[in-house]
VEXDREN-2710 file (C-alpha; in Angstrom, 1 decimal):
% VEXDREN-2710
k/r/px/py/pz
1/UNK/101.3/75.9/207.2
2/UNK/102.3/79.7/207.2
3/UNK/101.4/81.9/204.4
4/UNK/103.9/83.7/202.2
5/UNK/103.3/87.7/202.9
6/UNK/104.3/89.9/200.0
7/UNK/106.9/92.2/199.6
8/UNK/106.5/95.4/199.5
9/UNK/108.0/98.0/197.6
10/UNK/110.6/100.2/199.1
11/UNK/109.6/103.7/198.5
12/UNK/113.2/104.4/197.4
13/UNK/113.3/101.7/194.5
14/UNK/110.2/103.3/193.1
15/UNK/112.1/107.0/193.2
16/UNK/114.5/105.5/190.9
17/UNK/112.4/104.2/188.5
18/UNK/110.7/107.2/188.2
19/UNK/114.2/108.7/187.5
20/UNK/114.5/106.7/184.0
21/UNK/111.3/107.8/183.0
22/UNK/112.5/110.8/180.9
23/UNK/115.2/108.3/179.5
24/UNK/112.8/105.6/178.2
25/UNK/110.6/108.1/176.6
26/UNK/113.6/109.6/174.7
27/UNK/114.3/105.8/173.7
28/UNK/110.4/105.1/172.6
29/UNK/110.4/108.7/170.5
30/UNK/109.3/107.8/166.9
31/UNK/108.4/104.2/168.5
32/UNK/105.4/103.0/166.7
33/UNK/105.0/99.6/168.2
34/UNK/106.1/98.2/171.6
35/UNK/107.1/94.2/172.3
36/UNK/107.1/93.4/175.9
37/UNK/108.6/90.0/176.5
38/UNK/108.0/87.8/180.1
39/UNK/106.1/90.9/181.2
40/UNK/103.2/90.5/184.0
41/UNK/101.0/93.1/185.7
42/UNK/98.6/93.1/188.3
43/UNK/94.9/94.3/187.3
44/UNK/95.2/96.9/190.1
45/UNK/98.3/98.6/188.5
46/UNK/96.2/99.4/185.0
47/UNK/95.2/102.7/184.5
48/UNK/92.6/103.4/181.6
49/UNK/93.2/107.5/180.3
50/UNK/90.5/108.8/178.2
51/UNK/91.2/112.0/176.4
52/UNK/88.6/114.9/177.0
53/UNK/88.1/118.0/176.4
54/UNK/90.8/119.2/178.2
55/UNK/93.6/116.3/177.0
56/UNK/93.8/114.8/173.4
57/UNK/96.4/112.7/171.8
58/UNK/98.2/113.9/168.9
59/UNK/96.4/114.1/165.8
60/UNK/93.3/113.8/167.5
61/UNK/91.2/117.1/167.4
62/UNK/89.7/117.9/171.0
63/UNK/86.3/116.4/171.3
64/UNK/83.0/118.2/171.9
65/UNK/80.0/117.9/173.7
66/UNK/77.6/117.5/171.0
67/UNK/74.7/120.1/170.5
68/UNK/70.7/119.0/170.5
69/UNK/68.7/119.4/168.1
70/UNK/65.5/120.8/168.7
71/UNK/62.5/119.0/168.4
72/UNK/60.8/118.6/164.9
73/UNK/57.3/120.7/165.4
74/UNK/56.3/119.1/161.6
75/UNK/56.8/117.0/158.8
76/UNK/59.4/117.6/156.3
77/UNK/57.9/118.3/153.2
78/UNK/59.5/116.3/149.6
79/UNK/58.4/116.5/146.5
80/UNK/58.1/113.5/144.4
81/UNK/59.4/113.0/140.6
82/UNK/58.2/110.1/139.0
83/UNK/61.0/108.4/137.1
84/UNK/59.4/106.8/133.3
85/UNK/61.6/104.0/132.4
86/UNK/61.9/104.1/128.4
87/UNK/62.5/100.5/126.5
88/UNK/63.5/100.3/123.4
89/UNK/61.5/97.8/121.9
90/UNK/57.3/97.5/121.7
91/UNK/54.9/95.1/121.0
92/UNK/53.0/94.6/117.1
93/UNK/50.0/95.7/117.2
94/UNK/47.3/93.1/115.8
95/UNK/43.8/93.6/114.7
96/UNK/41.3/90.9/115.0
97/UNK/38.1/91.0/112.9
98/UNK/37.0/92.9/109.9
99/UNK/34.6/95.1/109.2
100/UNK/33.3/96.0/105.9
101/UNK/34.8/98.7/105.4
102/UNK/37.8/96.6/105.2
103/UNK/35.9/93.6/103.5
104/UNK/34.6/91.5/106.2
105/UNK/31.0/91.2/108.3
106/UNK/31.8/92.3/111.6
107/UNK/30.7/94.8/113.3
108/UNK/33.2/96.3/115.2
109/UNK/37.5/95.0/115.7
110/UNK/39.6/94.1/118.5
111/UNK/42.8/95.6/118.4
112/UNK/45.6/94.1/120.7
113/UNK/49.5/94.8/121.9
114/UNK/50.9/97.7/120.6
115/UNK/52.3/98.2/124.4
116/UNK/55.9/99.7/125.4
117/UNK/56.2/99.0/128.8
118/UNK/55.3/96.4/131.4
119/UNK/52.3/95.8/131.9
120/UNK/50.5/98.5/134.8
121/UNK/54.4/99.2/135.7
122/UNK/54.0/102.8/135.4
123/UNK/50.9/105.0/135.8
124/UNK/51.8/107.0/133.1
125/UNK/52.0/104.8/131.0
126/UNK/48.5/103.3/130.3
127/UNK/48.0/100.3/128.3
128/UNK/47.5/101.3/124.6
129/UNK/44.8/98.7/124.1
130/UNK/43.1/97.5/127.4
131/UNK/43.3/93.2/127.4
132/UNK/40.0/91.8/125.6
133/UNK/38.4/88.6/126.2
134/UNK/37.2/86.1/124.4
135/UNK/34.6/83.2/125.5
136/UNK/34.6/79.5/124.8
137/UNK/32.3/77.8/122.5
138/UNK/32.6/74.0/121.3
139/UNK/30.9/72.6/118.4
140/UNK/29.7/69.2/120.3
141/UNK/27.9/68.9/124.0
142/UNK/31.5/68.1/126.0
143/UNK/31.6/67.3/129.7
144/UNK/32.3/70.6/131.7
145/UNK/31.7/70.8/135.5
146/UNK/28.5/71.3/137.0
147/UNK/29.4/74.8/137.8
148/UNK/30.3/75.5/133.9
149/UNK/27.6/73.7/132.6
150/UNK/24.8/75.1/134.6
151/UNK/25.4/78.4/132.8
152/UNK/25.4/76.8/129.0
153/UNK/23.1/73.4/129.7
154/UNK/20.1/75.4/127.1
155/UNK/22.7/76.1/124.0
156/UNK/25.1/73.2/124.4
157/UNK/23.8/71.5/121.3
158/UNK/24.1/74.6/119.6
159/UNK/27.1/76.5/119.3
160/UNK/25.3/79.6/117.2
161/UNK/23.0/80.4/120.0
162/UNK/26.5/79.4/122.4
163/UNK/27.7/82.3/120.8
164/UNK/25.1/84.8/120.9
165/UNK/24.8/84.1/124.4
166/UNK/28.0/84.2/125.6
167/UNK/28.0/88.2/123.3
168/UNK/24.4/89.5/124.5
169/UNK/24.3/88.0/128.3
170/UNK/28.0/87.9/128.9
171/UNK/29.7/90.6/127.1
172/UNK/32.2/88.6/125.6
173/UNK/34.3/90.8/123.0
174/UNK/35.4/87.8/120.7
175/UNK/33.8/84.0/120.4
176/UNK/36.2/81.2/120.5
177/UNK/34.8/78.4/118.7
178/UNK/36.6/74.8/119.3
179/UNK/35.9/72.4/116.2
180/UNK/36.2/69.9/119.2
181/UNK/34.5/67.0/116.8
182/UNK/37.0/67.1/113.7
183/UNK/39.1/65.4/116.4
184/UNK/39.6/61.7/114.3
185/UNK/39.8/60.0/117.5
186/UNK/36.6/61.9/118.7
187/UNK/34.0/61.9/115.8
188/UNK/36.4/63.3/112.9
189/UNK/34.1/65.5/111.6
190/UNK/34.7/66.8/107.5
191/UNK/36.8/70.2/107.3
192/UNK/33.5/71.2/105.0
193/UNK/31.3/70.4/108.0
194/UNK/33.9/72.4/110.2
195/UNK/33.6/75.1/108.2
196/UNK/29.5/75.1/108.1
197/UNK/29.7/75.7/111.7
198/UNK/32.5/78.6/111.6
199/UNK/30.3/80.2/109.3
200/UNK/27.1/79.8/111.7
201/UNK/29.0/81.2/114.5
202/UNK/29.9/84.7/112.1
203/UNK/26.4/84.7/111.2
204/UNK/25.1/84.5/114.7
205/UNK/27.3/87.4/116.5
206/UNK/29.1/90.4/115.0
207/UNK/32.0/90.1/116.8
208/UNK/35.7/89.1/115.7
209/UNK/35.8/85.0/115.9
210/UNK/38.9/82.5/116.8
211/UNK/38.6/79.3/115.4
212/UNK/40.1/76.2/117.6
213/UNK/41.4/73.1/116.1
214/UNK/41.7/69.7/117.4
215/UNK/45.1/69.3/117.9
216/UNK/45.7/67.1/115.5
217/UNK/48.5/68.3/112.9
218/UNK/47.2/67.2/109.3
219/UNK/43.9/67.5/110.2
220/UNK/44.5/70.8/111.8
221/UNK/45.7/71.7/108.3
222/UNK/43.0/70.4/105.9
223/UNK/40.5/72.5/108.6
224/UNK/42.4/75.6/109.1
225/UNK/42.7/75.3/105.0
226/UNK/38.7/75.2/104.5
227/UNK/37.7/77.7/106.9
228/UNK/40.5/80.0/105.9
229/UNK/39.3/80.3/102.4
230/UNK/35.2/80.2/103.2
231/UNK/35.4/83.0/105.7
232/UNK/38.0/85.3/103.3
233/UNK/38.7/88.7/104.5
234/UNK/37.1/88.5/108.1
235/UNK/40.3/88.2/109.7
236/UNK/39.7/85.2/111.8
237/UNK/42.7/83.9/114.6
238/UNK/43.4/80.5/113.2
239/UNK/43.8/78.6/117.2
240/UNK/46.6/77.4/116.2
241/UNK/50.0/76.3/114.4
242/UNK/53.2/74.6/116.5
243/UNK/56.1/72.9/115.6
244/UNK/54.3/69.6/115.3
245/UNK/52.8/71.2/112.1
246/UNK/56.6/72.2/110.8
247/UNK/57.3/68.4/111.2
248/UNK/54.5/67.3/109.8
249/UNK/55.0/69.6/106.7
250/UNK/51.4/71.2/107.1
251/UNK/52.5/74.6/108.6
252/UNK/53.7/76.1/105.0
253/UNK/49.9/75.1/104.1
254/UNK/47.9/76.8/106.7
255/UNK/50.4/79.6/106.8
256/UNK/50.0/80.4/102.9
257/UNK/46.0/79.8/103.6
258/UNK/45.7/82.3/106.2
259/UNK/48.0/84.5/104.3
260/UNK/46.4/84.6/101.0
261/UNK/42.9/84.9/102.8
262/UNK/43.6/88.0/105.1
263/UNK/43.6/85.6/108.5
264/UNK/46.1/85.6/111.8
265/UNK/47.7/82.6/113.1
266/UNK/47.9/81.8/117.1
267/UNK/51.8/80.4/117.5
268/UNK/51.6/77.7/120.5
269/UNK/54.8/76.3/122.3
270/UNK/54.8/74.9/125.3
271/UNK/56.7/77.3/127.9
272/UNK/60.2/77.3/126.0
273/UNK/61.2/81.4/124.7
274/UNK/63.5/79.7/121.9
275/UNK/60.6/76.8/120.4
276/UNK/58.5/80.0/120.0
277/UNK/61.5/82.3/118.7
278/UNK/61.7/79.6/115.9
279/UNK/58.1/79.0/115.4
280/UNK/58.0/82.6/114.6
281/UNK/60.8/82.6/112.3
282/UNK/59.7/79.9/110.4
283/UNK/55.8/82.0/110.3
284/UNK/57.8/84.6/108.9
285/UNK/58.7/83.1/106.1
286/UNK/55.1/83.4/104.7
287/UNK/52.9/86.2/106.5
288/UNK/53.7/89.6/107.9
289/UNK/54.3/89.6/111.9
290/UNK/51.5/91.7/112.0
291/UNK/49.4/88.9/111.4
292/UNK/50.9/86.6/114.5
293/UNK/49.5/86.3/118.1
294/UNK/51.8/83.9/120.3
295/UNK/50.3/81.1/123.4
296/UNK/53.6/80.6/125.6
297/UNK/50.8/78.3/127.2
298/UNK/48.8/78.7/130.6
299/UNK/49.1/76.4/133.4
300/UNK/46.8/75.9/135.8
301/UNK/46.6/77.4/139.7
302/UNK/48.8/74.8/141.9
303/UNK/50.0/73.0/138.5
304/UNK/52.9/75.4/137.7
305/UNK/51.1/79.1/136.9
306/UNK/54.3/80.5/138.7
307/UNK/56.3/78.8/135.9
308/UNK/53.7/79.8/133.2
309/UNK/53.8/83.8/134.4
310/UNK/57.5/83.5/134.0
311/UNK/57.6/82.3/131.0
312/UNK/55.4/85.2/130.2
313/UNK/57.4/87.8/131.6
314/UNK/60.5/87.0/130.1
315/UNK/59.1/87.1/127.0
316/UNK/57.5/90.6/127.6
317/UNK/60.4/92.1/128.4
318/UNK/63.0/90.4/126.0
319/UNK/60.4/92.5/123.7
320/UNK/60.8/95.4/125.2
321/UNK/64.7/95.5/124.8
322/UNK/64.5/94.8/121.4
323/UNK/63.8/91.0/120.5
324/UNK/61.9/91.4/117.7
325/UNK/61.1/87.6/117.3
326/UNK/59.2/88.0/120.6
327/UNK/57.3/91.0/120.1
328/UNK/53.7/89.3/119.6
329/UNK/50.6/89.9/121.5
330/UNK/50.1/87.4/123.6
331/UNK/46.7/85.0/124.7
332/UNK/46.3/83.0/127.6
333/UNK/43.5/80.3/128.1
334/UNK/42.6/81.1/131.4
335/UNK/40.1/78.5/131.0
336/UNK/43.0/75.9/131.9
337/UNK/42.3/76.9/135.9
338/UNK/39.1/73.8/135.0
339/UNK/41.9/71.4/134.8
340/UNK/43.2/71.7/138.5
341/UNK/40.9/69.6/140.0
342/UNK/40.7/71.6/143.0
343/UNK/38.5/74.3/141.3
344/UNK/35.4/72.2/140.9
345/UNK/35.7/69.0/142.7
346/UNK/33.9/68.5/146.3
347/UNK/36.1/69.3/149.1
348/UNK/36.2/69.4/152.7
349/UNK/33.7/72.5/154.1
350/UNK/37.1/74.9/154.8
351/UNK/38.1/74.8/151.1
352/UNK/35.0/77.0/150.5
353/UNK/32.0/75.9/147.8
354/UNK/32.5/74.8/144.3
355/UNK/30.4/77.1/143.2
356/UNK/32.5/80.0/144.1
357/UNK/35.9/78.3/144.2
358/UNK/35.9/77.5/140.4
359/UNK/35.1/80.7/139.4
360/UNK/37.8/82.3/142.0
361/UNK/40.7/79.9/140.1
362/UNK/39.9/80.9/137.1
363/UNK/40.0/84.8/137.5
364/UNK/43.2/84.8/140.0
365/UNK/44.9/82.4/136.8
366/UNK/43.6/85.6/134.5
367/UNK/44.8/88.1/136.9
368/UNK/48.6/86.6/137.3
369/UNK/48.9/86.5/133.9
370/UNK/47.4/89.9/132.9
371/UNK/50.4/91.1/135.5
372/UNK/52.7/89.4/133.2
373/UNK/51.2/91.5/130.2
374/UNK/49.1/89.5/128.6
375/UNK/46.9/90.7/126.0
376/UNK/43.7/88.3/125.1
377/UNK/42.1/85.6/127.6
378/UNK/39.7/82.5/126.7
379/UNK/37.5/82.2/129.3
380/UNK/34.1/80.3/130.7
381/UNK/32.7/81.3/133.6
382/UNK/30.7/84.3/133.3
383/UNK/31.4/85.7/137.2
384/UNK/35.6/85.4/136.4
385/UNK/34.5/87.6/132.9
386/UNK/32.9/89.8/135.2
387/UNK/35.2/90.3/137.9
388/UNK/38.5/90.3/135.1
389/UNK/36.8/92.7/133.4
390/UNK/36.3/95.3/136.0
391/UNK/39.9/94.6/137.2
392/UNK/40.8/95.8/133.6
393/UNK/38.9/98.7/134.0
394/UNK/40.4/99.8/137.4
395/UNK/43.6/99.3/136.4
396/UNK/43.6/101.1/133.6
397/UNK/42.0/104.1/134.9
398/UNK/44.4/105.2/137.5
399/UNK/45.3/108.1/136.5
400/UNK/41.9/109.5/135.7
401/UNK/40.0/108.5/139.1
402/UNK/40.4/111.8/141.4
403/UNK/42.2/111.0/144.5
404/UNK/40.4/110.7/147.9
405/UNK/41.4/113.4/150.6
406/UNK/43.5/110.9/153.3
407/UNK/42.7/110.5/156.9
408/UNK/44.7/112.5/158.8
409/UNK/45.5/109.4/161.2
410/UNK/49.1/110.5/162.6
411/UNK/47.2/113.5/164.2
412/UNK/44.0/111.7/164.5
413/UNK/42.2/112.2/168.2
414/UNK/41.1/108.4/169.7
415/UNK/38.6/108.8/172.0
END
């Protein structure tokens, strides 16, 4: 089969094409766009042009051979400014405790909130009042875990001695004492008997004192009522009113009673900004906010914290941009890290020893929320009091701990 040769071009045809060459470009001048229609082209006809120094298309400017740069010999040197971001908004301060001086028994006050920024944001602005803790006391023997009850097995049958331990061995800046027994499911012990034991605990330590109730609305009230009137003037934190009381038409009573005897109220919702915003208004109606702590709540490590510090920080900052009906101190019972089960049950060797594991949940439960800003922690164990305590202390001394020189490791010799 013989192959097709190709024909080639006569040198003359390609003289006159080259003729019409001035022609077409006097036909393309001003031409910004060309259409070529049943056009083909062999790859070995294209010619690429690339302008250079010596050739540039119009408009263009001729291009240059760029110039090096010399090597950097050292760093360049910036200063740095630091930017304070101003809110217009702070947080009540509120004082817990009374002295008397100011017609109570105690020996010295707790002072909380007062802040105007978020909390350890910016190092120049240092918490007004560093977070205080308080430690848990219950007025009945109570089943705790054996890594909580080792530490309180001598004094659990006596919550004045409770107290003075958890003051003089564990430093605890304010008792918590839970009137666990006027519970009427549990042993629904007389307000008059709750009230003998409130007034053991003020006896036994000098320290400001929050009083826990049972929970129970009504008889929340008739307590709150009989404590609030036999301890008159020591500013006690009455732990606590909700929306259950407002229901129940008991808040109005405990309000008035704390009112009229010089006491704060703790305001517990359950991790919902707008139950507390009316809680608050509704508190308003009969005390001063200066006499109002709010508990957003605390949930436990692996059982929602991330939920419970943002619940938290919302609120802290809704503050801080001028929401007045949020700008309360706020607690925290870190002690709620007991109820994960995974801080003190036994667990497979990897997951570390109850002993230390318990402890661990409960400070990193204090530590998230003390990001968040929060101002007063319940506590237990005496090692999470320990370590949240010194955490307090760092933090809060930033600014006054000199600087150590830093290693010079970019110019550093490894030999």
């Amino acid at each position: 089969m013989a192959k097709k040769s190709k024909e080639r071009q006569d040198p003359a045809d390609g003289a006159d094409v080259l003729s019409l060459a001035p022609r077409i470009l006097e036909l393309l001048e001003g031409v910004q766009q060309l259409e070529l229609e049943n056009f083909s082209m062999e790859i070995g006809d294209l010619d690429l042009f690339i302008p250079s120094q010596q050739y540039s298309l119009p408009g263009l400017s001729p291009t240059r051979t760029p110039t090096l740069q010399q090597k950097p010999m050292e760093l360049v040197r910036e200063s740095y400014h630091p930017h304070t971001a101003s809110y217009v908004g702070h947080i009540r301060e509120v004082t817990l405790g009374a002295t008397k001086a100011d017609g109570g028994s105690r020996a010295r006050t707790v002072t909380i909130g007062g802040s105007t920024a978020p909390a350890y944001a910016d190092i120049l602005i240092p918490p007004v009042h560093p977070p205080a803790l308080s430690l848990d006391v219950f007025d009945m023997p109570i089943t705790l875990p054996r890594v909580l009850r080792e530490h309180v097995a001598d004094v659990l049958d006596d919550p004045a001695e409770w107290a003075r331990m958890n003051v003089k061995k564990f430093g605890a800046d304010i008792i918590t004492i839970h009137l666990m027994s006027t519970d009427p499911l549990i042993k629904d012990t007389s307000p008059r008997q709750a009230a003998r034991t409130v007034e053991e605990i003020l006896q036994a330590v000098d320290v400001p004192v929050i009083v826990g109730g049972c929970g129970d609305p009504k008889k929340d009230a008739s307590v709150f009522t009989e404590v609030a009137a036999m301890a008159a003037g020591e500013r006690l934190l009455l732990n606590s009113v909700t929306l259950d009381m407002a229901e129940a038409k008991t808040l109005g009573t405990v309000a008035a009673a704390a009112r009229d005897n010089g006491h704060l109220l703790l305001a517990f919702t359950g991790l919902e900004l707008n139950n507390a915003k009316e809680l608050n208004r509704r508190l308003y109606e009969y005390i001063p906010p200066e006499q109002i702590v709010m508990d957003l709540t605390t949930v436990a490590l692996g059982y929602g914290l991330e939920y419970s510090f943002t619940i938290h920080e919302r609120a802290r900052y809704a503050a801080l941009m001028g929401d007045t009906e949020l700008a309360h101190p706020v607690i925290s019972a870190a002690t709620n890290a007991w109820a994960a089960r995974e801080a003190w049950m036994a667990m497979s060797p990897e997951y570390g020893s109850r002993e230390l594991r318990g402890p661990v949940w409960e400070t990193l439960n204090a530590i998230t929320l003390l990001l968040a800003g929060v101002d007063l922690f319940m506590m237990m164990h005496p090692a999470a009091v320990l370590t949240l305590k010194d955490i307090i202390h760092r933090l809060g001394s930033r600014g006054a701990v000199a600087a150590s020189p830093a290693h010079d490791w970019v110019g550093a010799r490894i030999s």
